[in-house]
C-alpha positions as CSV (number, residue, x, y, z in Angstrom):
1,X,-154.3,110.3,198.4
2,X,-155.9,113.5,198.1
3,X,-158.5,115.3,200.3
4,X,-161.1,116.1,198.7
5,X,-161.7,119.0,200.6
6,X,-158.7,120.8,199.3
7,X,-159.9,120.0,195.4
8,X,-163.5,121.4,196.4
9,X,-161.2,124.7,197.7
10,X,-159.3,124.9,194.1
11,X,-162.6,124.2,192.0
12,X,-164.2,126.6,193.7
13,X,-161.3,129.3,193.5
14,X,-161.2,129.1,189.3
15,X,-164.9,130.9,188.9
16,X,-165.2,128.6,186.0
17,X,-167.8,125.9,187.0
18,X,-171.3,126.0,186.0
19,X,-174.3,125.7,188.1
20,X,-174.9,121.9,189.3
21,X,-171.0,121.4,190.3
22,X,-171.1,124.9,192.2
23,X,-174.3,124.1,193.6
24,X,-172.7,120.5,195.0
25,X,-169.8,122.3,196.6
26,X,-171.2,124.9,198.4
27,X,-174.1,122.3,199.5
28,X,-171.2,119.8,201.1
29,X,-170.0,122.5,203.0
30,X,-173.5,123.9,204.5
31,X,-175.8,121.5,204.5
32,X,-174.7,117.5,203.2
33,X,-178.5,116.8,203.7
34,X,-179.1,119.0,200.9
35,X,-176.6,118.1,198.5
36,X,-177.5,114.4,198.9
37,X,-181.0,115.2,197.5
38,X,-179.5,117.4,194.9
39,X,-177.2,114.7,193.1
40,X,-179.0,111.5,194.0
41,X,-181.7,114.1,191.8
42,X,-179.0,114.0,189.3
43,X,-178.5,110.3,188.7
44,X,-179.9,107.2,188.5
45,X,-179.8,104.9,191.7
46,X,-178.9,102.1,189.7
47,X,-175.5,104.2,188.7
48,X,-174.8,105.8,192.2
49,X,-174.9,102.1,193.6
50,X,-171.8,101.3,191.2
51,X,-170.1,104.8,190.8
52,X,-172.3,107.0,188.8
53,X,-170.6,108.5,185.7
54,X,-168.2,111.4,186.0
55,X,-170.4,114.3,185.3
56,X,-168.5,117.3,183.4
57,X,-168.7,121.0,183.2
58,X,-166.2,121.9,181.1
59,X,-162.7,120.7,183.4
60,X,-164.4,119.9,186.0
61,X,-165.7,117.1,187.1
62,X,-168.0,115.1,190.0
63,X,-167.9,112.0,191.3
64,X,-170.6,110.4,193.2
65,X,-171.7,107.3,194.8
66,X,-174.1,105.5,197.1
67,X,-172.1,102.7,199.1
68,X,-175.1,101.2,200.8
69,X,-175.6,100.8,204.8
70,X,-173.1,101.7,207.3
71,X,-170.4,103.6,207.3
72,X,-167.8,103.2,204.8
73,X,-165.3,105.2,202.2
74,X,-164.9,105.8,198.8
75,X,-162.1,106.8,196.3
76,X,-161.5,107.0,193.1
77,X,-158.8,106.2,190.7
78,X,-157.7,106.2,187.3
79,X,-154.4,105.4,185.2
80,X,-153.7,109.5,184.5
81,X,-155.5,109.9,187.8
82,X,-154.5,110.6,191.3
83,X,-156.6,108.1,194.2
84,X,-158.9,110.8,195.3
85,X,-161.0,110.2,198.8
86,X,-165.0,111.1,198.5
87,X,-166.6,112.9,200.8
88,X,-169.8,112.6,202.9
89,X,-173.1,114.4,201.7
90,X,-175.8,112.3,203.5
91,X,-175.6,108.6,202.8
92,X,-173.8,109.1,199.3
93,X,-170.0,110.3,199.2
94,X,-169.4,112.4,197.1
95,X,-166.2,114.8,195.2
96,X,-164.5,117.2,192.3
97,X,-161.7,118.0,190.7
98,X,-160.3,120.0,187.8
99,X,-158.4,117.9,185.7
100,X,-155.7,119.7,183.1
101,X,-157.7,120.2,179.7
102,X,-156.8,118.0,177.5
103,X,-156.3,115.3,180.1
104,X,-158.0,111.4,179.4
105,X,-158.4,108.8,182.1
106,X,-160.0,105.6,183.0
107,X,-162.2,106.1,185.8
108,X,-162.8,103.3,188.7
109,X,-164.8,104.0,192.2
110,X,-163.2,102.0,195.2
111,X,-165.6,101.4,198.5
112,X,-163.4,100.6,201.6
113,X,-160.8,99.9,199.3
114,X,-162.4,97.3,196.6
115,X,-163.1,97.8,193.6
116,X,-166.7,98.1,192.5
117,X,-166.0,97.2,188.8
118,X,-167.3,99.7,187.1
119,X,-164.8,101.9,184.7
120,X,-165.6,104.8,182.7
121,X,-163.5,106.6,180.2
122,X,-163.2,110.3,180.9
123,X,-161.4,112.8,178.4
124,X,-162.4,117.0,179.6
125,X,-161.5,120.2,177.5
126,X,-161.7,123.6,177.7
127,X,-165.2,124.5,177.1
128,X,-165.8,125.7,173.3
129,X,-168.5,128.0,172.4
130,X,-168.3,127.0,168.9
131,X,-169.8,124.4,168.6
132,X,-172.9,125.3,170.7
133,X,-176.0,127.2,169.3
134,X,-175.2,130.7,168.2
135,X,-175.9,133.4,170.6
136,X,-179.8,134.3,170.4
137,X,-180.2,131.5,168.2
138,X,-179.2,130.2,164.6
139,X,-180.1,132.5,161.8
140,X,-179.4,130.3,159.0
141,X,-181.3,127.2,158.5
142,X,-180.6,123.2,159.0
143,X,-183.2,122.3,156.2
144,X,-184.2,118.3,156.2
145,X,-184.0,117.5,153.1
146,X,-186.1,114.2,153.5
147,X,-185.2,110.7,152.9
148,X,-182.6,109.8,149.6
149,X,-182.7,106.5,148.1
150,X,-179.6,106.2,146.4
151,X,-178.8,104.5,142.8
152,X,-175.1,103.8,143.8
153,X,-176.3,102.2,147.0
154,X,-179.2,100.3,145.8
155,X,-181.8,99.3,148.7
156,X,-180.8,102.0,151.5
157,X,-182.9,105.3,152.2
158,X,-181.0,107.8,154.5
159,X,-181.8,110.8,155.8
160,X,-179.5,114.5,155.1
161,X,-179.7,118.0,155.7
162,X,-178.2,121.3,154.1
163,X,-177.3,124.0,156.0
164,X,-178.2,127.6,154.4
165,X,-176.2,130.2,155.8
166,X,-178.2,133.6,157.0
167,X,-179.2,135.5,154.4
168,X,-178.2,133.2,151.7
169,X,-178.3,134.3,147.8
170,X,-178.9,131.8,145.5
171,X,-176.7,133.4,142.9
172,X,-173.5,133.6,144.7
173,X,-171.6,130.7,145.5
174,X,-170.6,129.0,148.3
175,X,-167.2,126.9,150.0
176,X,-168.8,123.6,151.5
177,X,-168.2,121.1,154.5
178,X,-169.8,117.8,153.5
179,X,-170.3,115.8,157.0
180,X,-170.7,112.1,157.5
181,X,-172.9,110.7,160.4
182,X,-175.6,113.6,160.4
183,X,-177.6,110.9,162.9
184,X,-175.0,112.5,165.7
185,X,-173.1,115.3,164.1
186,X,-175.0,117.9,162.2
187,X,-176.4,119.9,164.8
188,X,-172.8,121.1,166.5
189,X,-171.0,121.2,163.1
190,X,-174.2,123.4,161.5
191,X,-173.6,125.4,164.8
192,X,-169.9,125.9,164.0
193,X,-170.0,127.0,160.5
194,X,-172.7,129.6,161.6
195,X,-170.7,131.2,164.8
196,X,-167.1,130.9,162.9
197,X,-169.0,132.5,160.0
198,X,-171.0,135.2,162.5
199,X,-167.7,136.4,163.9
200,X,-165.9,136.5,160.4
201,X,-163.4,133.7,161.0
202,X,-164.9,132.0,157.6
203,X,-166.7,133.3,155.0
204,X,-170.6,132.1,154.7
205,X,-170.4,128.4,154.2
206,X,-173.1,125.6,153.1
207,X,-172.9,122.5,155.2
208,X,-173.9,119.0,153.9
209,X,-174.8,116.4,156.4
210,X,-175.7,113.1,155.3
211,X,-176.5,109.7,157.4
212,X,-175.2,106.3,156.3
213,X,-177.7,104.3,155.0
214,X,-180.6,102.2,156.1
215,X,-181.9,98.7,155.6
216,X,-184.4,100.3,158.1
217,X,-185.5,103.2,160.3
218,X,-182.6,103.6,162.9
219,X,-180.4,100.5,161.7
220,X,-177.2,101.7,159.4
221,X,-176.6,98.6,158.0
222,X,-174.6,100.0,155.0
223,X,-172.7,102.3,157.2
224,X,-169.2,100.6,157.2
225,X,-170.2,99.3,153.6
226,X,-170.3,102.9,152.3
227,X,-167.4,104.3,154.8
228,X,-164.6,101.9,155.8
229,X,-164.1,100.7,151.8
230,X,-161.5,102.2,149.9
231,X,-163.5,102.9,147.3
232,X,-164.4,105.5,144.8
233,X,-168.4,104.6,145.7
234,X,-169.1,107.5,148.5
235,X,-167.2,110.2,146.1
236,X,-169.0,109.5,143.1
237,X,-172.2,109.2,145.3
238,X,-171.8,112.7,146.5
239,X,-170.6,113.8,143.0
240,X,-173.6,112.4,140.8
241,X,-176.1,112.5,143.2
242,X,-176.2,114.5,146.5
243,X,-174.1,117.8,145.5
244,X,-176.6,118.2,141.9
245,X,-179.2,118.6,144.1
246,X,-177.8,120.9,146.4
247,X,-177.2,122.8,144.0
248,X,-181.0,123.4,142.8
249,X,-181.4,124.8,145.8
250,X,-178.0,126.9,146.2
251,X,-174.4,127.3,144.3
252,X,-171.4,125.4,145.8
253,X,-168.0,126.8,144.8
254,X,-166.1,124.3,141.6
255,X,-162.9,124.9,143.4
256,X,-161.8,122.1,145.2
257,X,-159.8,123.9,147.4
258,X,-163.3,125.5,149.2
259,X,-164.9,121.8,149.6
260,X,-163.7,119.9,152.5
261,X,-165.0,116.6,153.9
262,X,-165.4,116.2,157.5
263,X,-166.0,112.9,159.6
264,X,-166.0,111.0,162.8
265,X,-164.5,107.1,163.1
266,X,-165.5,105.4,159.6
267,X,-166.7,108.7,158.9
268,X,-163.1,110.0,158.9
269,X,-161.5,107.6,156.7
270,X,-164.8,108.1,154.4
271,X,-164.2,111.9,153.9
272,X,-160.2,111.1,153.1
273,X,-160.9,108.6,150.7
274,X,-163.2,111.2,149.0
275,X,-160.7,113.6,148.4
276,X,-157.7,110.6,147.5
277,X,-160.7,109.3,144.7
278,X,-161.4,112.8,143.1
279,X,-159.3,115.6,144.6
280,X,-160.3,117.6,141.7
281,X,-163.5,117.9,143.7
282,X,-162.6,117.9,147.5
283,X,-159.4,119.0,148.7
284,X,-159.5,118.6,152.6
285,X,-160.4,116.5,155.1
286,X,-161.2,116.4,158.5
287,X,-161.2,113.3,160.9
288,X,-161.7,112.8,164.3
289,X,-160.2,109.5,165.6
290,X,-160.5,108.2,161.7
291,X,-160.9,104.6,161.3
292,X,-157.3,104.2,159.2
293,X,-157.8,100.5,160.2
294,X,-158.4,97.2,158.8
295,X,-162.3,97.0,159.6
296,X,-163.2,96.8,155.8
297,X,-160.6,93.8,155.5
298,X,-162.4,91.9,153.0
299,X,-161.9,88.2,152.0
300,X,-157.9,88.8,151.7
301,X,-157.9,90.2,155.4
302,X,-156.4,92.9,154.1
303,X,-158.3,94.9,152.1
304,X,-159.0,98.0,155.0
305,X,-157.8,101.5,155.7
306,X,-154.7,100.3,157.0
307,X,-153.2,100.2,153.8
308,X,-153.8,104.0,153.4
309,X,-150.4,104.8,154.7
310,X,-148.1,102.9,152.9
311,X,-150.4,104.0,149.3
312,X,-149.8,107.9,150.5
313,X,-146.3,107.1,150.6
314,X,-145.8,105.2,147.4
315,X,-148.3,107.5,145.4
316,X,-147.6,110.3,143.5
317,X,-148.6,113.5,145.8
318,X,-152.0,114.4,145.6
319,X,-153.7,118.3,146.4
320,X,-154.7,117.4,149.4
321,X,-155.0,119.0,152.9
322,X,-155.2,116.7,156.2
323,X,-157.0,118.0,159.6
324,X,-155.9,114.6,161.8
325,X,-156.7,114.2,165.6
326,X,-156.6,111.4,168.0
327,X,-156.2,110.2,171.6
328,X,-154.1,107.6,173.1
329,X,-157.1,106.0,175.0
330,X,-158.6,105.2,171.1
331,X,-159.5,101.9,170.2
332,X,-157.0,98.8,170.2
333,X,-158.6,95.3,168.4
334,X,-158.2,92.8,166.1
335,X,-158.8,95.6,163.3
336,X,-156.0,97.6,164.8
337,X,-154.9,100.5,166.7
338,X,-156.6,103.6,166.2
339,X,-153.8,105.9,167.4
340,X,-151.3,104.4,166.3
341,X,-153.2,104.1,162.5
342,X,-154.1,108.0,163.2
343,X,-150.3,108.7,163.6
344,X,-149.1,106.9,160.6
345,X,-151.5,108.7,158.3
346,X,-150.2,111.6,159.4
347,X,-146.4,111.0,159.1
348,X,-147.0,109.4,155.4
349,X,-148.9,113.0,154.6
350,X,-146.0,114.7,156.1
351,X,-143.5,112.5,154.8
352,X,-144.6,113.0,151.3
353,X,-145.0,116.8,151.5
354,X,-148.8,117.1,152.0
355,X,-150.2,120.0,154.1
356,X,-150.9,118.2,157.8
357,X,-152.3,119.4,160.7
358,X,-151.8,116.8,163.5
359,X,-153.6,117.1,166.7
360,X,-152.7,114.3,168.9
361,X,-154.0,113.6,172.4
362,X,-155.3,111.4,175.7
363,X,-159.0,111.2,174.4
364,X,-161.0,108.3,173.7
365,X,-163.3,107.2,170.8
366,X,-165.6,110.1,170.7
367,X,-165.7,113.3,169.2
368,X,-165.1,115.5,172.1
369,X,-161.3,116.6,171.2
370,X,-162.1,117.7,167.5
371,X,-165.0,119.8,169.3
372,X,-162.7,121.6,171.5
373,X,-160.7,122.8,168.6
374,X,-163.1,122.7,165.7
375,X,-163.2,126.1,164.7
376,X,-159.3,125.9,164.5
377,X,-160.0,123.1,162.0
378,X,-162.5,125.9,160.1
379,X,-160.1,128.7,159.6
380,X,-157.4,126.3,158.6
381,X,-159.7,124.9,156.1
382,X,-161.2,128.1,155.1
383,X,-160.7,130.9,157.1
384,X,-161.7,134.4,156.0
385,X,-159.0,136.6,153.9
């Protein structure tokens, strides 16, 4: 086991924590009372009573938990995780640690030794600025671009945004980063074209962020449709109908080489299957945790993106450039494993000669990892001459 106290001693020692977690420990050590009120402020009785979630600050990280009447302890455990003994603050108990960047683990909360059942998945980085609003607030602009009912997708309406970099001159052109998802990921990847761009790691680039369609307001019922197919469908959507109207608006560069796809899950093996349909359009891709799996499986079984690796490797090579990250804690289920799927698209890339970039670690499904190094992903795309 470890003592809690001596973790609250190291946290505090590394000047890195933010306020709430610095707040905590300092509270523990002068008034318990106090810091009881502050976190059980925090969270939701409902989640202390099981183990509320592990809040994070960049590496660091709080436990928390209410174990009713009486007196009693607490731990917590994980499998890349040491059993870690809570401490009392009031009627809660209560601890911290700074876990290794990089580092993923299950999380489970133990009173007097028994499991309460409750597991949460945990992956911390090294906090990056990137990705967060630029400093005194974006200059360019995240325009809404309204609702698009598409012709290649009949009966969906979606919602997509460009983003216009500050000072933007309609003559000139521009490299583009053509999202998938907008719903959850516009707003940090907007961010990180504008920052990377502010401090001349890129050049000034547009940013297209689209959502998957809708049957209705808030359902994506077309998402996997229009992602997880290996099918020419999403390019030639972008191609004949999206990018022409960009392009009233602003000039997006013809060279392939300065238009990359970028997407998350389903969204990942969407952008790569727009650059392996028309690579004389798009030449890069960037996935996080890329669903290379066999969710689009069809009435054969075996229609999905599983097949993508053995295609790369039988193909003739295409110009294509390959951003790849994934965690060991991905998904595993009857579609497949998303590691392990994540892996073998990027030894068929290296395999036949493509340009790879393979970032593999302990993280879960989630974006969090590509975030932590997304502006690595930028100037490898793109980065300013």
């Amino acid at each position: 086991m470890i003592a809690v106290a001596l973790v609250f001693a190291m946290v505090a020692g590394t000047g890195t924590q933010s306020s709430f977690i610095a707040q905590v420990i300092g509270l523990l050590n002068s008034d318990p009372s106090q810091a009881e009120s502050v976190v059980r402020h925090k969270f939701k009785a409902e989640e202390l009573s099981v183990g509320a979630p592990p809040y994070k600050e960049g590496t660091n990280v709080l436990f928390a938990i209410d174990p009713g009447a009486g007196q009693h302890s607490a731990s917590v455990s994980g499998d890349n995780l040491p059993l870690v003994d809570l401490l009392h603050a009031g009627k809660l108990l209560v601890g911290t640690m700074n876990l290794r960047p990089g580092q993923g683990t299950t999380v489970n909360y133990s009173i007097d030794g028994k499991p309460t059942g409750k597991t949460y998945n945990l992956e911390v980085y090294t906090p990056n600025s990137t990705c967060e609003p630029p400093p005194g607030g974006g200059k360019g602009e995240l325009r809404d671009m309204g609702e698009w009912k598409s012709t290649i997708f009949p009966n969906t309406t979606r919602k997509w945004y460009v983003y216009l970099p500050p000072g933007f001159k309609s003559s000139e052109e521009y490299p583009v980063l053509i999202g998938t998802d907008a719903q959850w990921d516009r707003q940090w990847q907007a961010n990180a074209l504008e920052n990377c761009a502010r401090d001349g790691k890129i050049p000034p680039t547009v940013g297209i962020f689209i959502e998957p369609g809708q049957d209705k307001p808030g359902n994506y019922a077309f998402r996997s449709h229009e992602y997880d197919r290996l099918s020419g469908d999403y390019s030639n959507f972008l191609l004949t109908e999206i990018i022409p109207e960009v392009e009233k608006i602003v000039k997006l560069s013809k060279d392939p080489a300065k238009r990359a796809c970028v997407g998350v899950s389903s969204g990942g093996i969407c952008g790569f299957t727009s650059c392996w349909q028309h690579p004389e359009a798009f030449s890069t891709f960037i996935s996080a945790v890329g669903s290379f799996d066999n969710i689009a499986h069809g009435d054969s079984l075996m229609e999905g993106g599983h097949n993508y690796p053995f295609l790369i490797r039988l193909s003739e090579k295409k110009p294509i450039r390959a951003f790849l990250q994934d965690g060991t804690h991905d998904l595993d289920n009857q579609f497949g494993n998303w590691y392990l799927s994540s892996a073998q698209m990027a030894a068929a890339l290296k395999f036949k000669g493509y340009d790879v970039q393979w970032n593999p670690g302990e993280g879960f499904h989630s974006s969090d990892h590509l975030r932590s190094i997304f502006d690595k992903a930028l100037v490898w795309w793109n980065g300013a001459k």
